[in-house]
N, C-alpha and C positions, 0 to 999 in steps of 0.2 A: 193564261186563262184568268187568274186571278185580278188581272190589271181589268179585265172587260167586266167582271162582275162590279168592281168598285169606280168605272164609268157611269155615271148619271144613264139611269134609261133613254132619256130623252134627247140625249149627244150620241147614241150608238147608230150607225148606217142603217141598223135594221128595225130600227124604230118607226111604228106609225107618222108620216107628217114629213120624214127628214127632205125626201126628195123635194115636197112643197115650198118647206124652208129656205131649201139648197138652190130653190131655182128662183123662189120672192127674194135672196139675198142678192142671189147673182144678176137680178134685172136690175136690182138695186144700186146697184155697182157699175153696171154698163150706164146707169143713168149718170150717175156723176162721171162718168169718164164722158161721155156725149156732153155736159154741161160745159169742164175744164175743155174741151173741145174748144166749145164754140166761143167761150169769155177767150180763150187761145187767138183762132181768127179773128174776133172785134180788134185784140190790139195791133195784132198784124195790118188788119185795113184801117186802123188810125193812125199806126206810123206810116203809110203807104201817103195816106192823104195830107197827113202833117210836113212830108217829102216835096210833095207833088205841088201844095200851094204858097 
């Protein structure tokens, strides 16, 4: 119990905002995974064509 009082209000589950945060973080995060994605496929389809010509 003592650990939860000496947690910052503002980092606890049950704090006003968290789930807002917890879900603007987490699109945050699928965005850069979507990004390393796709810079992923560009060099896949340039060794593909650097093969190919």
């Amino acid at each position: 119990m003592a650990a939860i009082k000496a947690m910052p209000a503002e980092q606890r589950l049950n704090s006003p905002g968290f789930v807002d945060r917890y879900k603007s973080a987490a699109a945050a995060y699928q965005d850069q995974l979507e990004t390393k994605r796709r810079e992923r496929d560009k060099r896949k389809r340039r060794q593909v064509l650097k093969a190919v010509s």
